[in-house]
N, C-alpha and C positions, 0 to 999 in steps of 0.2 A: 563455531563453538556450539555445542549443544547447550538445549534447556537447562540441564542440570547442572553444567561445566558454571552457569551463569547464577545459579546461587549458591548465599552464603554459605561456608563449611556447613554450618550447626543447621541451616534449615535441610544442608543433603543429608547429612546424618540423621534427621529426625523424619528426613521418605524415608531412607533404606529401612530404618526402625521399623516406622510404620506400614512396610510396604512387607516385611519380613510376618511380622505381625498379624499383617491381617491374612494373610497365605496361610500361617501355621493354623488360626483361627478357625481358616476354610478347610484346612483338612482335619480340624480334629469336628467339625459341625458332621462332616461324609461320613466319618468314622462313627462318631456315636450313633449311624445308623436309626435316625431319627424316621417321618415319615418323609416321603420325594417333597409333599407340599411344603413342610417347614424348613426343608433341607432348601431350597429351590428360594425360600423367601429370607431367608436369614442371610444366603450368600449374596442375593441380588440388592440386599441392605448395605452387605460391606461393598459392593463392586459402587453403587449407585450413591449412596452417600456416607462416603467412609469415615469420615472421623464419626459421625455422628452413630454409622451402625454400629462398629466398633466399641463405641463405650454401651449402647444401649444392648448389644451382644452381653459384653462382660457385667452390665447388672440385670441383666432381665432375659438372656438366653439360655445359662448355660442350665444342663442337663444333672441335677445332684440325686433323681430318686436312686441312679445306678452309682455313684458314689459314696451310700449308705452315710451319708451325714446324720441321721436320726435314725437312733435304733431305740425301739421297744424292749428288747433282749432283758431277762434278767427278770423283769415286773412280776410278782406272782400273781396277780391276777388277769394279768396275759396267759400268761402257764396255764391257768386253770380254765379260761376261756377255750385255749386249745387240748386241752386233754378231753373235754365236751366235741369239742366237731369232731376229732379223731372219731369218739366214742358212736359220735350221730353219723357220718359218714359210712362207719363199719355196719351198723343199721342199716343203713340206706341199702349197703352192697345186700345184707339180709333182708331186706323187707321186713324188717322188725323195727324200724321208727316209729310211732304211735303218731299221726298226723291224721287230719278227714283225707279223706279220697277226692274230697272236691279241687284240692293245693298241690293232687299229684302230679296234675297238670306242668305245675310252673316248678316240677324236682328238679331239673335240671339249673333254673335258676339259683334254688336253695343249694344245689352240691358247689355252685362254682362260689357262693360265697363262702362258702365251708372249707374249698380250696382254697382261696385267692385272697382272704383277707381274715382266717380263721374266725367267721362269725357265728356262733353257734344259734338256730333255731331255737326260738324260746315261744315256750306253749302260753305260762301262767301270768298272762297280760289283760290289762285294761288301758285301752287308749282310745282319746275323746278328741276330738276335733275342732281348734282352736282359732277362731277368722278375726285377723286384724285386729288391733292395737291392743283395741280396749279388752277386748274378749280375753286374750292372750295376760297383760299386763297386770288386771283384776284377778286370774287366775293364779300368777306368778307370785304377785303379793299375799294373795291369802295363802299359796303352802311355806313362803318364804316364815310367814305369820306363826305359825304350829311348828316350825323348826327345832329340836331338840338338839338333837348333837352337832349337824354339819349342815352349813351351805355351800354349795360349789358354785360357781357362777365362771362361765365362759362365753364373750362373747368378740366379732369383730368390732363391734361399735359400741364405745358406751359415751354420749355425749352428755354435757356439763349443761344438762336443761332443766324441763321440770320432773319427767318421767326419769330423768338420769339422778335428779336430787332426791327424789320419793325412795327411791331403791338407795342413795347411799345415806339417808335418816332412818330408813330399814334396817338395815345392815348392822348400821353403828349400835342399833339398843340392842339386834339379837348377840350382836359381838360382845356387850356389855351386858350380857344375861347370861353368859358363859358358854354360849354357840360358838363352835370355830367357823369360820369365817374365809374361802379363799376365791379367791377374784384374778382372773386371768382374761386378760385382753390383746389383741392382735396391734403392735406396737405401729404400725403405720397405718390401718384402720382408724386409730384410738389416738393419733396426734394431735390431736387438738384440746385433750383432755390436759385439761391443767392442773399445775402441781398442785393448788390450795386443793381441790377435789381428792387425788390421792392422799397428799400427807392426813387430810382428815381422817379419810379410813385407816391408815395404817396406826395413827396416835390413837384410834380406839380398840388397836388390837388388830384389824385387820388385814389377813396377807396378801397383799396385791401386789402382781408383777405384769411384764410384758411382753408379750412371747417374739422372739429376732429382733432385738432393738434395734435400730437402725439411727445413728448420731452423725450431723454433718460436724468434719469435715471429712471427719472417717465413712464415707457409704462402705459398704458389704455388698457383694454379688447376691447373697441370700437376699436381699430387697425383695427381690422378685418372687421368694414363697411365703405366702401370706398364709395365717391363719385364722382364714372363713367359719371353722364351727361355731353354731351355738348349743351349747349343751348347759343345762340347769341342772344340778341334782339334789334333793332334800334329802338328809338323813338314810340315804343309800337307798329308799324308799320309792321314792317319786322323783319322774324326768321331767324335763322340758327338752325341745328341740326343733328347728326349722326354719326360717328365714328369716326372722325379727329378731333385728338388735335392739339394745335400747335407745331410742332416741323418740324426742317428742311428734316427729315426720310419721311414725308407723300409728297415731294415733289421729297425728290434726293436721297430714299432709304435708305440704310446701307451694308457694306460692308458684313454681316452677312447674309442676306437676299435677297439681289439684291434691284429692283424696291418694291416703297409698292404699293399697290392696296387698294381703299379705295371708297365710297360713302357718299353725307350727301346730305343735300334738301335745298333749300330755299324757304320759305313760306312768302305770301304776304295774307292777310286779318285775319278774324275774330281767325282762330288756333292760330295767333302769340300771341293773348290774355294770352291762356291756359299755353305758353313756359313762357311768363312772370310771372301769377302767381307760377309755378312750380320755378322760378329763386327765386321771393319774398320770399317763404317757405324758402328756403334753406338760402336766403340771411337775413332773422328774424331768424332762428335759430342758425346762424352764430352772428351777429350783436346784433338784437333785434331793429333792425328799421324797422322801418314798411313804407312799399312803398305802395302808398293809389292816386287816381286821376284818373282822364281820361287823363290827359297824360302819366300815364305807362298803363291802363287800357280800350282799345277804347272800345265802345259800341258795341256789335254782329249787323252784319249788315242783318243776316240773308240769303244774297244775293245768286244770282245763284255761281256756283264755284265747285272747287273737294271739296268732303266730305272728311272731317277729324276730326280724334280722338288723342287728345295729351294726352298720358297716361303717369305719372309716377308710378315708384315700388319701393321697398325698404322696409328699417323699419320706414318710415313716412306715410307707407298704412296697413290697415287693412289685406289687403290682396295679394297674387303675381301676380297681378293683370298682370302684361305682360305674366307671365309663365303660368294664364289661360287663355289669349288671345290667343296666340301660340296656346295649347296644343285644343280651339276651334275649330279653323281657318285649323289645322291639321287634327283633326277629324270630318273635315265638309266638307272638299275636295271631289270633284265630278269629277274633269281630273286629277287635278296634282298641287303640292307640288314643290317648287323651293326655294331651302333655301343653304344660305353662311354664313357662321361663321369661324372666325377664330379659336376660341377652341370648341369640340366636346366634348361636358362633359355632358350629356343627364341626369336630373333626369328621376328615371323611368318610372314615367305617360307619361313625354317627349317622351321618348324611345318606348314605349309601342306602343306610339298613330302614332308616325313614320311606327313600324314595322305593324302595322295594315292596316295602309293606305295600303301600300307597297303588303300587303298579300291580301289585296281587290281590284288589281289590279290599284290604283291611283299610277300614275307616279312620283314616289317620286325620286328628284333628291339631292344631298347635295356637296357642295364644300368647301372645306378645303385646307391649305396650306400643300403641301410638308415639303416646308420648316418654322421652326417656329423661332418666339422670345424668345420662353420660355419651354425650352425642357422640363421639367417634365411635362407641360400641353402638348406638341405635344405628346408625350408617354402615356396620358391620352385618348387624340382625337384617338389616334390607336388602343388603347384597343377596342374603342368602332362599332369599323371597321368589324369585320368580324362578328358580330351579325348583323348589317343594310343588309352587304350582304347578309347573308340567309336569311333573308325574303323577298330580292327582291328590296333592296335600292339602286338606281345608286348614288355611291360616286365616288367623281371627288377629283385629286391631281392638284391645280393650280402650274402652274411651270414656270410663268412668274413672280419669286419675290415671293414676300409675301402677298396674300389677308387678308385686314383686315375690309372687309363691313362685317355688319350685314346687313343683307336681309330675307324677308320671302314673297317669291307672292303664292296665291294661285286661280286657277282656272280661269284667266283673271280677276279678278274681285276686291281682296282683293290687300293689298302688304302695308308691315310696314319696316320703315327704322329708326335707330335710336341704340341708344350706347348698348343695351343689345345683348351679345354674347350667345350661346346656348349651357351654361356651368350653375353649379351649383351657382357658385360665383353670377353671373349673374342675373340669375332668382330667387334665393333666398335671397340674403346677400345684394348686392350694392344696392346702388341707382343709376336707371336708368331713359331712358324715352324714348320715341318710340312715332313716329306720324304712325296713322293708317289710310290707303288711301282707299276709296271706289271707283274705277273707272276703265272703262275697259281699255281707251285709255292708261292712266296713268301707271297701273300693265302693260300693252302690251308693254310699253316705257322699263320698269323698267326689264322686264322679256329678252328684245331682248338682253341689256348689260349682264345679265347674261348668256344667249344663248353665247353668246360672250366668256365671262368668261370661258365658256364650253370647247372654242375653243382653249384657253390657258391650258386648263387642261388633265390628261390624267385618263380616266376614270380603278378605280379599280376592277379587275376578282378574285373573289372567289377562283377559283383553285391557282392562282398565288399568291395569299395573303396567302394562308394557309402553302403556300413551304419557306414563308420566312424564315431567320436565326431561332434559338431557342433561341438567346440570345435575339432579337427582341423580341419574346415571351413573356421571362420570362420580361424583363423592363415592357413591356407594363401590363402584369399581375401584378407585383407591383404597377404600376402607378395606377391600375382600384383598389386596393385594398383602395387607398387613395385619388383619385377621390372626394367622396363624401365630404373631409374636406379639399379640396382645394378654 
């Protein structure tokens, strides 16, 4: 008598299922022609532990940017973002873009986001450089303060503390001073927010939703794309944007952690345009209101100013549009590469184009926390450690607390700041968004705090890395085995 012959009907009926199941599974993973590492780890998930890869497949695998679940289509100030690149592009082919000669360096960066994520180059800017909590939050509140017609507010995190309570006693009087008022948070980011918190804002008027709500008992395979932007915008006037949500952590740490460390920008002229349509998208796909005028929309003024590219990524773009920005701007580099993330999760073009720099003598520098929020990602970021070092990558251990800027300068000349981390989740899966700075003074501003950064950190030695524990080892080598479906 066979195995099978020996169980009950309904437990064989529910292998064949299963067995049927995870095969169609495996061939539709080959088919979406994904990369060999994710293809190689998602299948060794179902072959190795099946029931469990199986459901963590169906909510945190599967592939929707090529399913067009989220479409922009339609928005008029999408429309009118992309009648601009068409318009700058066509420049570009003439030589008749108006830009310094010192940024032509990095055109080839500028065309591809012109392609790849229609971001139009914007001249008539001012943006100021915003470090940790306080800097950041002091700043938020005072233009929140002057607000006349709108506040937008989008964030992953808004926690029920005292920086989260400051912003909604905020809120609530400009909402009662006849400000529109609209608040958008990332629904599994933001679960812990409680209802007494929202019903308050919304009883003073205020619109607040949640972007893929996700309710047990019913889960959604969508779980798994989150939305990571932060984006602030006043009166269509002035942005926010970069790595700080609101919580009281980004100002007085955790006890887990120590200090956090953190960066975001504020931006005054024509880029604030790009953050608001990026908010609108998000806030009609949420909604299904449609935010339309010149007073969410000012007209491009064209003007002298820092250049900037406000790009978003996710499954609302055609393409990974940040992780081919990166992965340019890395493989264009002419002195040196200075790049901060809090998780180190390199897909391998990523990887590749790092260790290349690095092996072509560009001074590729990289800073990471010591210490993390989220140990299976720190144990991920260490796997990825002692391959940077052999080909010559200076990685830094910050050990003042916990760095959580996303950063990337390159060559004096380039430097993006904004919520994507240089992890897979990141660059493939979330929805992000990065302003992208053409300027020397600017990168030179943005590079000396990371020089800075340096000085907090204690840089990693190859021999000394390789003597650690073996149990070290072995984590870290589970971690890289699962890496690519985190």
């Amino acid at each position: 008598m066979s195995f099978n012959e020996s169980l009950p009907s309904w437990l064989q009926v529910v292998s064949i299922v299963f067995l049927v199941t995870s095969i169609a599974i495996a061939f539709i993973i080959v088919f979406e022609k994904r990369s060999p590492y994710k293809t190689v780890a998602w299948i060794l998930a179902l072959v190795i532990i099946p029931i469990f890869g199986l459901i963590f497949y169906l909510f945190f695998g599967q592939e929707y940017r090529k399913r067009k679940m989220y479409s922009r289509k339609g928005l008029k100030g999408l429309g009118r973002m992309r009648q601009v690149t068409s318009k700058q592009l066509r420049e570009f082919q003439e030589n008749q873009l108006d830009i310094k000669e010192e940024i032509l360096e990095k055109e080839k960066i500028i065309r591809l986001l012109l392609n790849n994520s229609h971001s139009p180059l914007t001249t008539g800017n001012k943006v100021e450089i915003l470090n940790n909590g306080d800097e950041v939050f002091q700043s938020i509140m005072a233009e929140i303060e002057k607000a006349k017609h709108h506040i937008h507010i989008q964030s992953y995190i808004i926690d029920d503390d005292k920086i989260g309570n400051e912003l909604r006693g905020t809120l609530i009087e400009k909402c009662q001073a006849g400000v529109m008022v609209r608040v958008l948070v990332d629904d599994v980011g933001s679960w812990s927010l409680g209802k007494k918190y929202v019903s308050s804002l919304r009883q003073a008027g205020v619109q607040f939703d949640s972007f893929m709500k996700v309710r047990f008992p019913r889960l959604t395979p969508r779980l798994n794309y989150r939305n990571h932007r932060k984006i602030i915008v006043i009166d269509g006037q002035v942005g926010f944007t970069g790595g700080i949500n609101v919580a009281d952590r980004y100002k007085e740490g955790n006890k887990k952690v120590g200090s956090w460390r953190d960066t975001h920008i504020k931006i005054e002229g024509d880029a604030v345009s790009c953050l608001q349509v990026i908010f609108a998208a998000d806030w009609f796909f949420v909604t299904k209101d449609v935010l339309e005028g010149k007073k969410y929309f000012e007209p491009f003024t064209e003007g002298k100013g820092l250049p900037v590219q406000v790009v978003s990524s996710g499954p609302d773009s055609d393409w990974e549009s940040i992780s081919q920005a990166f992965f340019a701007a890395i493989a264009s580099a002419k002195k040196y590469v200075y790049l901060t993330s809090p998780y180190l999760i390199p897909p391998q073009p990523m990887l590749a184009a790092l260790k290349t720099a690095a092996l072509g003598d560009i001074d590729i520098r990289v800073i990471i926390p010591e210490k993390s929020d989220a140990r299976i990602s720190k144990w991920c970021s260490f796997s990825f450690v002692e391959e940077l070092l052999e080909a010559g990558v200076k990685v830094y251990f910050y050990q003042k607390g916990f760095i959580h800027c996303k950063l990337l300068m390159v060559d004096d000349i380039l430097c993006t700041v904004g919520s994507t981390n240089l992890d897979f989740r990141s660059l493939e899966t979330n929805f992000e968004v990065n302003a992208f700075m053409y300027d020397k003074a600017f990168t030179k501003e943005l590079s000396g705090y990371f020089l800075e950064d340096i000085k907090n950190s204690k840089r990693v030695k190859l021999k000394e890395w390789q003597q650690r524990p073996w149990t070290n080892k072995l984590r870290e080598s589970f971690a890289h085995i699962v890496s690519p479906m985190l």
